[in-house]
C-alpha positions as a Markdown table, in Angstrom:
| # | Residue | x | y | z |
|---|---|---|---|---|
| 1 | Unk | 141.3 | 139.6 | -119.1 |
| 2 | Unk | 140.1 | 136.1 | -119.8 |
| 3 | Unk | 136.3 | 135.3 | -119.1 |
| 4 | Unk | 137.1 | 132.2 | -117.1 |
| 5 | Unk | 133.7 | 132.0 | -114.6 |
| 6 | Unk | 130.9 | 130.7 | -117.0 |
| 7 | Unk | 130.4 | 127.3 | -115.5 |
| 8 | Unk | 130.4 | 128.8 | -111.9 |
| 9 | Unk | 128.6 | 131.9 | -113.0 |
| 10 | Unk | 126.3 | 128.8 | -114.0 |
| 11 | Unk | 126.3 | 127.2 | -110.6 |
| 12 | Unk | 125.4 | 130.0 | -109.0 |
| 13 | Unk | 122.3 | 131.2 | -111.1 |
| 14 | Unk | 120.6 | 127.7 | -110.9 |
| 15 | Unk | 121.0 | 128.0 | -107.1 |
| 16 | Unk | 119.8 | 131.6 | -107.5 |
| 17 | Unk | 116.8 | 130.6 | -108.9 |
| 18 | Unk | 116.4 | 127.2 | -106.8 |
| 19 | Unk | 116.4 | 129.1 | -103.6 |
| 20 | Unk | 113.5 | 131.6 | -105.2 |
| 21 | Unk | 111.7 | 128.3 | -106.1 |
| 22 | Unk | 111.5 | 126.8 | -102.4 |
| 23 | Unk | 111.9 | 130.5 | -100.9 |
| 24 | Unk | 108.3 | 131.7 | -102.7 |
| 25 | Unk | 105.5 | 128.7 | -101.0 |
| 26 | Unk | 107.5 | 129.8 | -97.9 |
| 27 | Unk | 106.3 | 133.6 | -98.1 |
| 28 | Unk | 103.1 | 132.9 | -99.8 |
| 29 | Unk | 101.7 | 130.6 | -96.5 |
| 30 | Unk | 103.2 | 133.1 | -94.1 |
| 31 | Unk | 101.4 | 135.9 | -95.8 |
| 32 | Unk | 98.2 | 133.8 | -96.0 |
| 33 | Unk | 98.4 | 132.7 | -92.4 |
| 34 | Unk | 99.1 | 136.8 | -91.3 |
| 35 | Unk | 96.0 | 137.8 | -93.4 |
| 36 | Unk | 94.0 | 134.8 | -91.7 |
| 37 | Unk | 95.3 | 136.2 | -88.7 |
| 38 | Unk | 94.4 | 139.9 | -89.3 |
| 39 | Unk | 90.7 | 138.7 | -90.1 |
| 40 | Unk | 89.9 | 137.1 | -87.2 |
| 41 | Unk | 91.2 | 140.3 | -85.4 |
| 42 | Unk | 88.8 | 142.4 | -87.1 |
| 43 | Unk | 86.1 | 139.6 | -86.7 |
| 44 | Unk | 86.7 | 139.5 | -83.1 |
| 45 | Unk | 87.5 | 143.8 | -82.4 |
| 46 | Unk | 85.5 | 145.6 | -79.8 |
| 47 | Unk | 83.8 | 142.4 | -78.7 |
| 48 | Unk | 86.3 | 142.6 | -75.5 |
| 49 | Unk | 87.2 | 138.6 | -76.8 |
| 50 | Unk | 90.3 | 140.0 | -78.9 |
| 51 | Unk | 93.3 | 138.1 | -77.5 |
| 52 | Unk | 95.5 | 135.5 | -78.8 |
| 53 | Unk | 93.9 | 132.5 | -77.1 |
| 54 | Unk | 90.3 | 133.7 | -79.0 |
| 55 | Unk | 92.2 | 134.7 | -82.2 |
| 56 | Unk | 94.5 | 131.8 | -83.0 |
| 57 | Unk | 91.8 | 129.5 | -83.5 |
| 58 | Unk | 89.2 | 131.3 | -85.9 |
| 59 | Unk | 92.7 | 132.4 | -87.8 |
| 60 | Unk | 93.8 | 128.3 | -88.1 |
| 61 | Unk | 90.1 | 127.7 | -88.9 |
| 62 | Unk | 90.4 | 130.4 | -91.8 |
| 63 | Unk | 94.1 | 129.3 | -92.9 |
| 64 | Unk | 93.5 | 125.3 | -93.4 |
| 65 | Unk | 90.2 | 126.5 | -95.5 |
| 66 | Unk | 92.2 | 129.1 | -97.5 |
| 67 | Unk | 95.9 | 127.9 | -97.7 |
| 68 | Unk | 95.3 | 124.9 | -100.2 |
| 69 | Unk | 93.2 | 126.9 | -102.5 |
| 70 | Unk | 95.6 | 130.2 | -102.3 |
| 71 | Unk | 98.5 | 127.9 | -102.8 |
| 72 | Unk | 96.5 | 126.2 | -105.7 |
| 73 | Unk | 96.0 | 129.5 | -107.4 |
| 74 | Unk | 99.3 | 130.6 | -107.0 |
| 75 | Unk | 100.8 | 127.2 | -108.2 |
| 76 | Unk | 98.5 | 127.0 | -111.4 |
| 77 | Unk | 99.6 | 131.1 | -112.1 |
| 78 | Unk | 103.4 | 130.6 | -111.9 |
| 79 | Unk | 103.0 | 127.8 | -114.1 |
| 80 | Unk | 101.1 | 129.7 | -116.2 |
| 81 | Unk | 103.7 | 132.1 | -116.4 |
| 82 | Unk | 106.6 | 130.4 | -116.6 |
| 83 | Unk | 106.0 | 128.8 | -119.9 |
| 84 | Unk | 104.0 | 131.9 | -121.2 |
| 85 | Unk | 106.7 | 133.8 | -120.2 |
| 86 | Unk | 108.2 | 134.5 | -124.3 |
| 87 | Unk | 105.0 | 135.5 | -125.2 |
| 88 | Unk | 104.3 | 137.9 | -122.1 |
| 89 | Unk | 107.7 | 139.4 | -122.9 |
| 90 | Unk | 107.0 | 140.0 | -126.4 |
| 91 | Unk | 103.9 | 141.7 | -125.5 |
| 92 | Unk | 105.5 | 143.6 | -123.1 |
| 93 | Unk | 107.9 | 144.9 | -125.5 |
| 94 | Unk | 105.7 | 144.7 | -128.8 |
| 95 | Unk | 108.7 | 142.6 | -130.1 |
| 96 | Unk | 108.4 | 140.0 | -133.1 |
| 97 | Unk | 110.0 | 137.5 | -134.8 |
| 98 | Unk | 112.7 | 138.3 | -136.9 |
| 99 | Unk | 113.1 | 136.3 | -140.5 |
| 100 | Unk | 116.3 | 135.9 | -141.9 |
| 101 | Unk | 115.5 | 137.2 | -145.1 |
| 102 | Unk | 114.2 | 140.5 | -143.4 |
| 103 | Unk | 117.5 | 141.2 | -141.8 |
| 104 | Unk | 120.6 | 138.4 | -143.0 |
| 105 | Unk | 122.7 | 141.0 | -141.2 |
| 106 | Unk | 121.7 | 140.2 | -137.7 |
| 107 | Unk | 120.9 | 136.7 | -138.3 |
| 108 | Unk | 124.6 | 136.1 | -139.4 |
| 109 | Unk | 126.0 | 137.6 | -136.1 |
| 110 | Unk | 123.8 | 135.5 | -134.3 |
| 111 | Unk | 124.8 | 132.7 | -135.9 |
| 112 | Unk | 128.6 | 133.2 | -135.9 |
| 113 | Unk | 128.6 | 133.9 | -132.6 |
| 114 | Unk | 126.9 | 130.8 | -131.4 |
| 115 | Unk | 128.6 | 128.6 | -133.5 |
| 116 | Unk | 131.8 | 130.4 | -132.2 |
| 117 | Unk | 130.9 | 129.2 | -128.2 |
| 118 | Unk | 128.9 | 126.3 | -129.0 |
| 119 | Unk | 125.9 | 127.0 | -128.3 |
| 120 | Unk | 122.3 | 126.6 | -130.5 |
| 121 | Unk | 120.8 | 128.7 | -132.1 |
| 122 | Unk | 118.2 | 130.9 | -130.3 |
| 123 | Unk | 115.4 | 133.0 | -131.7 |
| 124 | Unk | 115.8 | 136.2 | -132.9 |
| 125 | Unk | 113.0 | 139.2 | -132.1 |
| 126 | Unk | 113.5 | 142.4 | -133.7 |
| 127 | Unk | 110.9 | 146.0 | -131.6 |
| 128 | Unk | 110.3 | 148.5 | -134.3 |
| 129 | Unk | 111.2 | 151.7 | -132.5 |
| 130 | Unk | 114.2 | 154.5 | -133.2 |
| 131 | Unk | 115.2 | 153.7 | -129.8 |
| 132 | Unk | 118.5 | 151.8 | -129.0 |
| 133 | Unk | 118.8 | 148.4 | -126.7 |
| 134 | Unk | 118.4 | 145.2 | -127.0 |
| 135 | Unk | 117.6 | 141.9 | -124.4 |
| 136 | Unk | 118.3 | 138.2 | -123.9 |
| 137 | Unk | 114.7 | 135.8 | -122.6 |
| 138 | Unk | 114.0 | 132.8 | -122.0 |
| 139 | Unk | 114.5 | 130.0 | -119.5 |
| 140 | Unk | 115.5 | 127.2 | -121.7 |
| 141 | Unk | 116.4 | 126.0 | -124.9 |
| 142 | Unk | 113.4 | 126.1 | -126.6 |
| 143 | Unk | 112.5 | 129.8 | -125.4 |
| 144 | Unk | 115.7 | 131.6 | -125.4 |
| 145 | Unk | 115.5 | 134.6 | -127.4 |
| 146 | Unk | 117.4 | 137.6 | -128.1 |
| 147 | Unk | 115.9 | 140.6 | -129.4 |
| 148 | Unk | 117.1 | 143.8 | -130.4 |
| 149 | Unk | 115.5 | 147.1 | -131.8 |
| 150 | Unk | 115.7 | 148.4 | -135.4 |
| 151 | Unk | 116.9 | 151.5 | -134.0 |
| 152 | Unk | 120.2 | 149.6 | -132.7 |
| 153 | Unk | 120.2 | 147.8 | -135.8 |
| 154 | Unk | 120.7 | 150.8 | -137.9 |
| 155 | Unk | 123.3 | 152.7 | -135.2 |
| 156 | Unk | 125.7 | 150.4 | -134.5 |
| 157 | Unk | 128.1 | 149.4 | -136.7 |
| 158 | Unk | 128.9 | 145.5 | -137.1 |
| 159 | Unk | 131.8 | 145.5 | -134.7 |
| 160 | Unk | 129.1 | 147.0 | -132.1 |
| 161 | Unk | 126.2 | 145.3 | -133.0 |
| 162 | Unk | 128.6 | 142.3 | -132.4 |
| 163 | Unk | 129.4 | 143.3 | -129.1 |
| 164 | Unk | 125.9 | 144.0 | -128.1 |
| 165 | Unk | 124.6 | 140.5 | -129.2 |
| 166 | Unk | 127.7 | 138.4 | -127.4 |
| 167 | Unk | 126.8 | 139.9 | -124.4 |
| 168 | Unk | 123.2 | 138.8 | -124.5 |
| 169 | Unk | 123.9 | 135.4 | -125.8 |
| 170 | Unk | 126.4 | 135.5 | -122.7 |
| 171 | Unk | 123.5 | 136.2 | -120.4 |
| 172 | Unk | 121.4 | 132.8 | -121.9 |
| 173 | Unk | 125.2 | 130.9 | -120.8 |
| 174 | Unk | 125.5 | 132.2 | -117.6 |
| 175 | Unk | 121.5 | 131.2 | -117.1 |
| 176 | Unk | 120.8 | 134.8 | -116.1 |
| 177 | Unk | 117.7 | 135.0 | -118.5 |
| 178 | Unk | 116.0 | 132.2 | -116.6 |
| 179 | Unk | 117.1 | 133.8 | -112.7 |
| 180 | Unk | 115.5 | 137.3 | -114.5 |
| 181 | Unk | 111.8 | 135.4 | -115.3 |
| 182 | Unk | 111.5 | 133.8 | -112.3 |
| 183 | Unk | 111.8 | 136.9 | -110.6 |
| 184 | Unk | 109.8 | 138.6 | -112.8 |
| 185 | Unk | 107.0 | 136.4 | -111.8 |
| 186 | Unk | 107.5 | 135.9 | -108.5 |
| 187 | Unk | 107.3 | 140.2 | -107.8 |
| 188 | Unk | 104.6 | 140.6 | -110.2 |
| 189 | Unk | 102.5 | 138.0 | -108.3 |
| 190 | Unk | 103.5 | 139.6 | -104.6 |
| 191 | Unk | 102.3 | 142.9 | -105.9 |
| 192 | Unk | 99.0 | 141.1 | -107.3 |
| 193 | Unk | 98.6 | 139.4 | -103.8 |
| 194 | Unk | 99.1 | 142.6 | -102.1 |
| 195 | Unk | 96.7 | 144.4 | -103.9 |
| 196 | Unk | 94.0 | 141.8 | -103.6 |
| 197 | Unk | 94.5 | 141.1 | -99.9 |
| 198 | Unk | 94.3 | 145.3 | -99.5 |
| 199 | Unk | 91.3 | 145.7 | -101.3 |
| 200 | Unk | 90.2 | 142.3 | -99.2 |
| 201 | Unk | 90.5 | 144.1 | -95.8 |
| 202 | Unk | 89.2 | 147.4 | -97.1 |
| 203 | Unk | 86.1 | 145.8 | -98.0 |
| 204 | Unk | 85.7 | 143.8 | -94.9 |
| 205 | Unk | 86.0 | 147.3 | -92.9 |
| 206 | Unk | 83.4 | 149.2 | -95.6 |
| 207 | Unk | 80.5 | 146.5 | -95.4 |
| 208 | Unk | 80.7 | 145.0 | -91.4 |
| 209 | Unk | 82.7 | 142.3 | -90.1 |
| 210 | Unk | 82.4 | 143.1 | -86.4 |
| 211 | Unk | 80.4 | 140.5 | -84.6 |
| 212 | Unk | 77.8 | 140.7 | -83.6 |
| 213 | Unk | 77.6 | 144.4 | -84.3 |
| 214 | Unk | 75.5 | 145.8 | -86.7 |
| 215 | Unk | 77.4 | 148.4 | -89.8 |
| 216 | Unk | 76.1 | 151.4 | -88.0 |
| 217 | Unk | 77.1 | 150.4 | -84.5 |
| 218 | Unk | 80.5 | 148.7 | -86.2 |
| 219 | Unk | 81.2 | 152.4 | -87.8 |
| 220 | Unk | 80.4 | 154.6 | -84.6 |
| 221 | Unk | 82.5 | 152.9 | -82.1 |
| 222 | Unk | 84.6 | 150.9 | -83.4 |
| 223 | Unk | 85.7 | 152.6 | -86.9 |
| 224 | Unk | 88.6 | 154.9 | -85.6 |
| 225 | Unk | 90.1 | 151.9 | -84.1 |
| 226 | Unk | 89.3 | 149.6 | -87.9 |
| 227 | Unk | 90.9 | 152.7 | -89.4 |
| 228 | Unk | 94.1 | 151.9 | -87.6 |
| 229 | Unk | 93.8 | 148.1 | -87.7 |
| 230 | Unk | 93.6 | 149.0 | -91.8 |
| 231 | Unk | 96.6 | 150.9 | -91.9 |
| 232 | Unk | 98.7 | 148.2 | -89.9 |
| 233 | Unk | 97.5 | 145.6 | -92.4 |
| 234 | Unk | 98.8 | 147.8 | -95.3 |
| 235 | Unk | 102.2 | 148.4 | -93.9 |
| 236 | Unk | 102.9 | 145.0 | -93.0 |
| 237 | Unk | 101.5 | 144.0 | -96.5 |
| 238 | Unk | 103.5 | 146.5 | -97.9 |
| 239 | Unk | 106.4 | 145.8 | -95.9 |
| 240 | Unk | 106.4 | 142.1 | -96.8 |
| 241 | Unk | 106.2 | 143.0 | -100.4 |
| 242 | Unk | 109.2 | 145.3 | -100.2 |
| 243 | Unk | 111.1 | 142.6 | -98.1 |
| 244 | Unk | 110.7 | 140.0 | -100.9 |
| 245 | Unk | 111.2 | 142.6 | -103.7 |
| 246 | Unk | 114.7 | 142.8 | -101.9 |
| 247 | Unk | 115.5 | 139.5 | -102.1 |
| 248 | Unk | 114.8 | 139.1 | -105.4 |
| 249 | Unk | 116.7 | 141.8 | -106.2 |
| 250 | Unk | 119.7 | 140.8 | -103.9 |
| 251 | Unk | 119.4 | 137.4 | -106.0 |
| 252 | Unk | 119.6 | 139.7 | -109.3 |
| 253 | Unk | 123.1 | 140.7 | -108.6 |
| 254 | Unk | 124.7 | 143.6 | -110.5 |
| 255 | Unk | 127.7 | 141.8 | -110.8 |
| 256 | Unk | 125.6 | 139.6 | -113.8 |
| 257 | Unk | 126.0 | 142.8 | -116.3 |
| 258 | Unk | 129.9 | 143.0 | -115.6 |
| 259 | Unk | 130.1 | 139.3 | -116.5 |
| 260 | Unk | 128.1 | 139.1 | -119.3 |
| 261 | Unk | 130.4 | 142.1 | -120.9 |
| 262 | Unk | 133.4 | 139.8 | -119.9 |
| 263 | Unk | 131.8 | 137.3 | -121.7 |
| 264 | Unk | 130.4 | 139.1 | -124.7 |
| 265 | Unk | 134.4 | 141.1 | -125.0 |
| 266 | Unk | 135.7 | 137.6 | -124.6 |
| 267 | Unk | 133.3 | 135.6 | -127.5 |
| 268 | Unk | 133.9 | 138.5 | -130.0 |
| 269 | Unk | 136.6 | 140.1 | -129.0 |
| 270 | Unk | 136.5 | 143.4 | -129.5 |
| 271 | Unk | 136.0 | 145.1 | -126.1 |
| 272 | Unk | 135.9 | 148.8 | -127.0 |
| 273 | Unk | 133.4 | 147.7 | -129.9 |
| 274 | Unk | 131.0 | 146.9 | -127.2 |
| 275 | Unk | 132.1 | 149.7 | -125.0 |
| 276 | Unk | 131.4 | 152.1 | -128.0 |
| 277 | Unk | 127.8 | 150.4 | -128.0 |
| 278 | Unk | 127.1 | 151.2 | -124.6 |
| 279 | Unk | 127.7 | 154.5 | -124.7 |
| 280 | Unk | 125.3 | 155.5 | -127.8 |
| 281 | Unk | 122.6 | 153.3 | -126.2 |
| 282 | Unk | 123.0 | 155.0 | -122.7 |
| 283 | Unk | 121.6 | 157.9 | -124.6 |
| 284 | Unk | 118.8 | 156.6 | -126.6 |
| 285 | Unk | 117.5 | 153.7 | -124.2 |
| 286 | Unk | 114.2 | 152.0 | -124.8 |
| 287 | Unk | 111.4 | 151.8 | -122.5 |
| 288 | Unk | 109.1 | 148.8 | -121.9 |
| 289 | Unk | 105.5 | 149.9 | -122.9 |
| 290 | Unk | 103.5 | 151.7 | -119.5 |
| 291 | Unk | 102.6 | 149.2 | -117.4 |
| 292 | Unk | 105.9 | 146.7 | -117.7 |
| 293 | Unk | 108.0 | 148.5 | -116.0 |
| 294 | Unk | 109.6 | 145.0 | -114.7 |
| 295 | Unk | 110.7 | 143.8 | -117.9 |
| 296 | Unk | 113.1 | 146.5 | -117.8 |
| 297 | Unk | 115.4 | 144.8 | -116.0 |
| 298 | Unk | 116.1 | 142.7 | -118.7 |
| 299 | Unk | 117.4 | 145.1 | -121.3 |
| 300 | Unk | 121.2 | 145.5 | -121.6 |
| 301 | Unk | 120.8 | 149.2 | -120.0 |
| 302 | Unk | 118.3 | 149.5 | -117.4 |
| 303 | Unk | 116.2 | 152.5 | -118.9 |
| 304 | Unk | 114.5 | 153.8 | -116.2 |
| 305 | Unk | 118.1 | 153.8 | -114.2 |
| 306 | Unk | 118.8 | 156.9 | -117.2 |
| 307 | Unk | 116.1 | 159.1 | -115.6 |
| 308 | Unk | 118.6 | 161.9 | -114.0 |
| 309 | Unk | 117.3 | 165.3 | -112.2 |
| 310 | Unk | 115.1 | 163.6 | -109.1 |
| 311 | Unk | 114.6 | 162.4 | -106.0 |
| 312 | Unk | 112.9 | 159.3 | -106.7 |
| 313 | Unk | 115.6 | 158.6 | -109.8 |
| 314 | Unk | 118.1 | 159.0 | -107.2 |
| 315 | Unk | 117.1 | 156.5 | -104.5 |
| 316 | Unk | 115.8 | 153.5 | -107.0 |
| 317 | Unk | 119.0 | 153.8 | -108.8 |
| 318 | Unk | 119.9 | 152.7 | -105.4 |
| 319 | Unk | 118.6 | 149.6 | -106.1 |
| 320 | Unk | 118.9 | 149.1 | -109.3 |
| 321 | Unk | 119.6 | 145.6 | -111.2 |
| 322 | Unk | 122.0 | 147.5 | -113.5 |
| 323 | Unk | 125.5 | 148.9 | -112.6 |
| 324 | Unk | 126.5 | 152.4 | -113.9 |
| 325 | Unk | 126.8 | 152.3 | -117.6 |
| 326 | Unk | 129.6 | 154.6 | -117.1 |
| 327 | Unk | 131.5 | 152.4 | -115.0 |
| 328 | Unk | 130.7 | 149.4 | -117.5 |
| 329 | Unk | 131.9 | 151.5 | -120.2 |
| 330 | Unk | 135.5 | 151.7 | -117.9 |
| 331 | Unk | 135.7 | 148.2 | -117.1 |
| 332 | Unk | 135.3 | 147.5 | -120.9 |
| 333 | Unk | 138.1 | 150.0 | -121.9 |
| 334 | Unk | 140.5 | 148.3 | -119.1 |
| 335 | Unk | 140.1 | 144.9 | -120.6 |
């Protein structure tokens, strides 16, 4: 089977990640305007002056003070983030730089490999850790990396350790690494805004916000009812968080794995090599440090997706960025 969709495996990434660009202000000023919204409800409950007519203004009044400095905020983080986003991935793993000298063995696969499609030379991270897998970063020529653990260095043989680095330099082709970071960012700064906009409105009911109404009066007759108003507020946040998380994870299609084994058979062809790979790091799979769960998705198999014997295993493997190794492992051997 001849790998034969790189360029529109290409195409389709950088719209991918185009459409997350102009998708992301979109969401961010309808959550701020909803929030806006939310507060002026609160400011206004139990003073018999709740209804649209009274609300929408106080919430415009609230959105054209807050929008440009949210949007601000946001803007100066993604940036932020996006060209931090090597070093936030090294941390995340506790990877490092790999010298040549320390390990000529992977730096020659590397280099045959790229020299083999054409492609330059990206940096090389090495995780110390027993554990087995290995990742492709970076979102452009200067930050593409591919790292791998000493663990896989020292259980794979060279016709796997092959196999396992073509497929990662196939992801950096296809522009998969850069559709994974932007992602990445995007989710972790919906769960940031959620959190912050939660704690926001659960502050607002603890310390007044009523009116006119003093705390006391606020808490007597009108808390049962702020109660309720707070739960809304966190299941609509929660909701819009979950909805975007989709997206993004709709945009992250499982298909990407299948092609970059394609790929990685294809550039060192030895199919089975990298089939063989996959199945002795399906059993030893490394785990981002507590607390990065996200940066999972970028490893070649999806750690947490391993997890076997639950509930909760069961329904985010639902969702999962990773297709069954198992079924990878047959594609592989059909090739």
């Amino acid at each position: 089977m001849k790998y034969i969709g790189l360029y529109a495996q290409q195409r389709s990434n950088n719209l991918r990640s185009m459409l997350l660009l102009l998708l992301f202000p979109t969401v961010i000023v309808a959550l701020v305007f909803a929030f806006c919204y939310i507060l002026a409800y609160l400011q206004l409950h139990g003073s018999g002056y709740e209804t649209p007519e009274n609300i929408m203004p106080i919430a415009t009044d609230y959105f054209v003070s807050s929008a440009p400095w949210a949007v601000a905020v946001v803007g100066v983080w993604f940036v932020i983030a996006y060209f931090a986003n090597t070093s936030m991935v090294r941390h995340a793993t506790q990877a490092r730089p790999l010298e040549r000298r320390e390990n000529p063995r992977v730096y020659n696969i590397v280099e045959n490999l790229t020299m083999t499609c054409g492609m330059d030379m990206p940096q090389v991270n090495i995780i110390d850790t027993p554990e087995l897998n290995a990742f492709a970063s970076g979102i452009d020529r200067k930050s593409y990396t591919v790292t791998v653990t000493t663990g896989l260095c020292d259980r794979l043989n060279d016709d796997e350790l092959e196999g396992v680095i073509a497929h990662e330099l196939t992801h950096i082709r296809n522009r998969d690494t850069r559709l994974l970071i932007v992602s990445i960012i995007f989710v972790g700064i919906m769960g940031t805004l959620m959190s912050i906009a939660l704690r926001m409105v659960w502050n607002m009911f603890l310390f007044g916000g009523g009116g006119s109404r003093n705390r006391r009066d606020s808490k007597d007759s009108n808390g049962g009812a702020a109660i309720i108003v707070l739960f809304v507020v966190a299941a609509l946040l929660a909701a819009i968080g979950y909805f975007f998380t989709m997206l993004t994870r709709f945009a992250i299609s499982r298909k990407r794995e299948y092609m970059a084994d394609a790929g990685g058979a294809e550039l060192c062809g030895k199919p089975l090599a990298l089939a063989s790979a996959l199945r002795k790091i399906s059993n030893m799979p490394y785990a981002a440090k507590e607390g990065h769960e996200d940066v999972q998705q970028l490893f070649i198999v999806q750690p947490l997706a391993l997890k076997e014997g639950s509930f909760s295993s069961w329904f985010s493997s639902l969702f999962s960025t990773h297709p069954p190794t198992e079924k990878r492992i047959q594609f592989l051997e059909s090739l």
